[in-house]
C-alpha positions as CSV (number, residue, x, y, z in Angstrom):
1,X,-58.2,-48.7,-13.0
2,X,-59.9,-49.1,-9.6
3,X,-62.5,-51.9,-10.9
4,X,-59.1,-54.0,-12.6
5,X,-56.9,-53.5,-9.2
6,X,-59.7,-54.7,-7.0
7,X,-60.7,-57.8,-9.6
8,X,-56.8,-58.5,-9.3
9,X,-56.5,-58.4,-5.7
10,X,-60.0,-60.7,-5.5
11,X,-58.5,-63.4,-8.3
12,X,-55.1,-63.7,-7.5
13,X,-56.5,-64.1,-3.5
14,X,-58.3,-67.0,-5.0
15,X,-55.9,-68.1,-7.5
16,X,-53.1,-68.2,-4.2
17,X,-55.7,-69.5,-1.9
18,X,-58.5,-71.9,-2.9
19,X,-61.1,-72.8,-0.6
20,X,-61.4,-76.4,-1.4
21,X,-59.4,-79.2,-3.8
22,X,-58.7,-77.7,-7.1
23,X,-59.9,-79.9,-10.2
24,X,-57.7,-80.4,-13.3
25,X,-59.9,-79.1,-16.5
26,X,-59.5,-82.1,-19.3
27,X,-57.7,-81.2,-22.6
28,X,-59.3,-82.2,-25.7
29,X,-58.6,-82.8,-29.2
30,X,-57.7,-79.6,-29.8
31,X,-55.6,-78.6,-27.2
32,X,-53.6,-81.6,-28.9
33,X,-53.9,-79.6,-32.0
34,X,-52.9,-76.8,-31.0
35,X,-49.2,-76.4,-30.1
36,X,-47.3,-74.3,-28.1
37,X,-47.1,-71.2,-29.9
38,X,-44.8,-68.3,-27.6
39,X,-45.3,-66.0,-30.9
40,X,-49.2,-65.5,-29.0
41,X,-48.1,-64.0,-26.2
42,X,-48.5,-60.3,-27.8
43,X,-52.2,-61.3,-28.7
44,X,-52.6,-62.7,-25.4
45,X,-51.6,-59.5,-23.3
46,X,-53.4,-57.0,-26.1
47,X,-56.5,-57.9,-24.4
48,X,-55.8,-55.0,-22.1
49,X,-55.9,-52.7,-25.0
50,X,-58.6,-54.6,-26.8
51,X,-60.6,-53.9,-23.8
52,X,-59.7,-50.5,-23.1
53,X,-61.6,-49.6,-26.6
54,X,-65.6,-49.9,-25.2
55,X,-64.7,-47.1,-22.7
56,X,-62.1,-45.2,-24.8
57,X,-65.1,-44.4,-27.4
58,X,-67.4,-43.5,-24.5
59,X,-68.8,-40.3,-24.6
60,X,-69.3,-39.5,-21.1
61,X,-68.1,-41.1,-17.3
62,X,-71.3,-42.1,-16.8
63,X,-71.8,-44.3,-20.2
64,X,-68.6,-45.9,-18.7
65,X,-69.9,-46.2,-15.3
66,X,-72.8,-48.0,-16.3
67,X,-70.7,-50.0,-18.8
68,X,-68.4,-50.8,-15.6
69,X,-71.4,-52.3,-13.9
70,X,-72.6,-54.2,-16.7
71,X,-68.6,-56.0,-17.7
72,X,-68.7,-56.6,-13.6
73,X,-71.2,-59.6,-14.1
74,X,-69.1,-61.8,-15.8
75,X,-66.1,-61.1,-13.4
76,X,-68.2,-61.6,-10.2
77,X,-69.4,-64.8,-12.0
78,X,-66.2,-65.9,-12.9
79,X,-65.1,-65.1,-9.1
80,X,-67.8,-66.9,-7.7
81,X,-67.1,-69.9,-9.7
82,X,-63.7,-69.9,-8.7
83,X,-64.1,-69.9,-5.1
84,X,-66.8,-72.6,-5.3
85,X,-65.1,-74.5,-7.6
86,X,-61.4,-74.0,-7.8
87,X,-60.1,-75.4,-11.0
88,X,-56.5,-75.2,-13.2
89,X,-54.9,-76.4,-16.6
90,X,-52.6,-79.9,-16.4
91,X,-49.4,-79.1,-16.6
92,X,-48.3,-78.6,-20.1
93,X,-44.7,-80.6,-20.0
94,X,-42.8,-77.4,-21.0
95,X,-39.7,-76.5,-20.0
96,X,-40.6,-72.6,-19.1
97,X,-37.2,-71.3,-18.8
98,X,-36.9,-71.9,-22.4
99,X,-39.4,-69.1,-22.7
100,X,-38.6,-66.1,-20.5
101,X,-41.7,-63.9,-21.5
102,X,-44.1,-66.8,-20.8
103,X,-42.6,-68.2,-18.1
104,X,-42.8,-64.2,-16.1
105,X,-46.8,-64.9,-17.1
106,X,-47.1,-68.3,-15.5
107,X,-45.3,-66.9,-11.9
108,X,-47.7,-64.3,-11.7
109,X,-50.7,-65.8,-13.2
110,X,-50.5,-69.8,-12.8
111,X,-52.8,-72.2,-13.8
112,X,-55.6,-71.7,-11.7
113,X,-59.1,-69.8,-12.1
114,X,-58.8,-71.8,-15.5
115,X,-62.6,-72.1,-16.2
116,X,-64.2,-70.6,-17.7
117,X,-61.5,-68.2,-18.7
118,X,-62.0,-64.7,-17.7
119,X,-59.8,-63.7,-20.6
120,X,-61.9,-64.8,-22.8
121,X,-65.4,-63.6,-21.5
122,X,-63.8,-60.2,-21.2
123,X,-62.7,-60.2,-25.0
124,X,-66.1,-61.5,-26.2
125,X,-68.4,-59.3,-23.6
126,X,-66.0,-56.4,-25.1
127,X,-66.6,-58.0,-29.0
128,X,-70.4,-57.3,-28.4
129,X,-70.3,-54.0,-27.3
130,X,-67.9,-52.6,-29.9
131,X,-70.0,-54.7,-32.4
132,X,-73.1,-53.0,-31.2
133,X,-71.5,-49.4,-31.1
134,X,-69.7,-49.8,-34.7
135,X,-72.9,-50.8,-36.4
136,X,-75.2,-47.8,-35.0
137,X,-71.9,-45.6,-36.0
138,X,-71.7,-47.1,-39.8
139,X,-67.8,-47.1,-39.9
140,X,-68.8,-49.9,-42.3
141,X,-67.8,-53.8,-42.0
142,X,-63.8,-54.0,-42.2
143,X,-64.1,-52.4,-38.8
144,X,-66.7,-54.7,-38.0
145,X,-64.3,-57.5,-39.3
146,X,-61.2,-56.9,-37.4
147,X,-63.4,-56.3,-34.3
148,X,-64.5,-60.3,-34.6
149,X,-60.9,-61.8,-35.8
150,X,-58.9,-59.7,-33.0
151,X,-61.8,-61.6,-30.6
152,X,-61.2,-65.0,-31.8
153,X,-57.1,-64.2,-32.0
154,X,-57.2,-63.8,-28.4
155,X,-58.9,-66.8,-27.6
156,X,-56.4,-68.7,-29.6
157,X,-53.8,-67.1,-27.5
158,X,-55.2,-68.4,-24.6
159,X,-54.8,-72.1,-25.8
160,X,-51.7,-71.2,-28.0
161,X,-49.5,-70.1,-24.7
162,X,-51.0,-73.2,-22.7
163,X,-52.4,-70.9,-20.3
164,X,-56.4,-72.2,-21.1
165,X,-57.6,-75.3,-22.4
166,X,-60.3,-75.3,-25.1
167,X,-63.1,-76.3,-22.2
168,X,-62.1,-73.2,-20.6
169,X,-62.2,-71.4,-23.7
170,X,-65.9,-72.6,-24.9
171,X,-66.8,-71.7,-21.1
172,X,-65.7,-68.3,-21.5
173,X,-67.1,-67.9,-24.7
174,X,-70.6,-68.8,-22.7
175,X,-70.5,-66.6,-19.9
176,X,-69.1,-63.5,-22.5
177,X,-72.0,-63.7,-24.5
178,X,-74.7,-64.7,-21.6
179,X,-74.0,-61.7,-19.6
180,X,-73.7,-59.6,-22.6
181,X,-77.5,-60.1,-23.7
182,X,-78.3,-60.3,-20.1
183,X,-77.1,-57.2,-19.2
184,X,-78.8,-55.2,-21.9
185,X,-75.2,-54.1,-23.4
186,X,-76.9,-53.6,-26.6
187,X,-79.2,-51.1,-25.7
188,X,-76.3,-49.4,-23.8
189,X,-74.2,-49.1,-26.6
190,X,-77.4,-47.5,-28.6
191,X,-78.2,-45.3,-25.5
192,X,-74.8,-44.0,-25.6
193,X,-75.4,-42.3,-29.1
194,X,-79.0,-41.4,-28.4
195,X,-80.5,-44.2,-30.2
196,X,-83.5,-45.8,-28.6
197,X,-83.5,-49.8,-28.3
């Protein structure tokens, strides 16, 4: 709870305060594809319990602790990029008082800190651990499954509520899995079970 209140206070200081111009991320093709969907919000805020479930099948504080330092690469990253390049989504032409829910997500997170999009890095650096740790556990490949389609549901979310375009998306996709094999999260979610890598 510490790391996410002091990532918050960090992004939405950027997001409220950019340190130069902020460049408009271009839709593509499939942002035109992809409507606005306000069914996606549910996917789009159960990434805080999708990635609550590395830690929650932890088996001690410091498994989590290093797991902390490892997920705080791609945040830092993500911060960094943000402050040296502050970006946001074009506005989407909707009218957000239609849409209550969505509209409360758009005061307190707008459009900025777009790309790549920390939402989805998160989800996918979370996808590879709990990939990792499922295998070397053998709950067989349903679990495995859902793990991968709960992933990609939430980076449809992203574009589905208009709050990411597919650039940002693909970017986030990048730095998820980058700093997942980077960071030797595979090893970590072996280690974890006494498994040697």
């Amino acid at each position: 709870m510490g790391f996410t209140l002091c990532f918050f206070v960090a992004y939405l200081f950027l997001l409220k305060h950019p340190a130069a111009p902020v460049s408009i991320i271009p839709t593509t093709w499939l942002d035109d594809a992809i409507g606005f969907q306000p069914v996606a919000l549910p996917i789009y805020l159960s990434l805080w319990l999708y990635v609550s479930l590395p830690p929650i099948l932890m088996l001690s504080t410091g498994e989590i602790a290093r797991y902390g330092l490892r997920v705080l690469v791609p945040c830092l990253i993500g911060l960094a990029v943000f402050y040296l390049w502050p970006n946001a989504v074009p506005p989407a032409h909707i009218d957000w008082t239609q849409y209550p829910s969505v509209a409360f997500l758009k005061q307190v997170d707008t459009a900025g800190n777009a790309c790549p999009s920390l939402h989805v890095a998160t989800a996918v650096f979370s996808c590879f651990w709990l990939y990792w740790r499922l295998r070397f556990l053998q709950v067989g490949t349903m679990s495995q499954v859902l793990n991968v389609v709960w992933c990609v549901a939430i980076a449809y979310s992203t574009m589905a509520i208009k709050q990411h375009v597919a650039l940002d998306v693909l970017a986030g996709t990048v730095l998820g899995i980058v700093t997942a094999l980077a960071t030797g999260l595979k090893a970590h979610a072996a280690r974890g079970l006494g498994l040697s890598m």
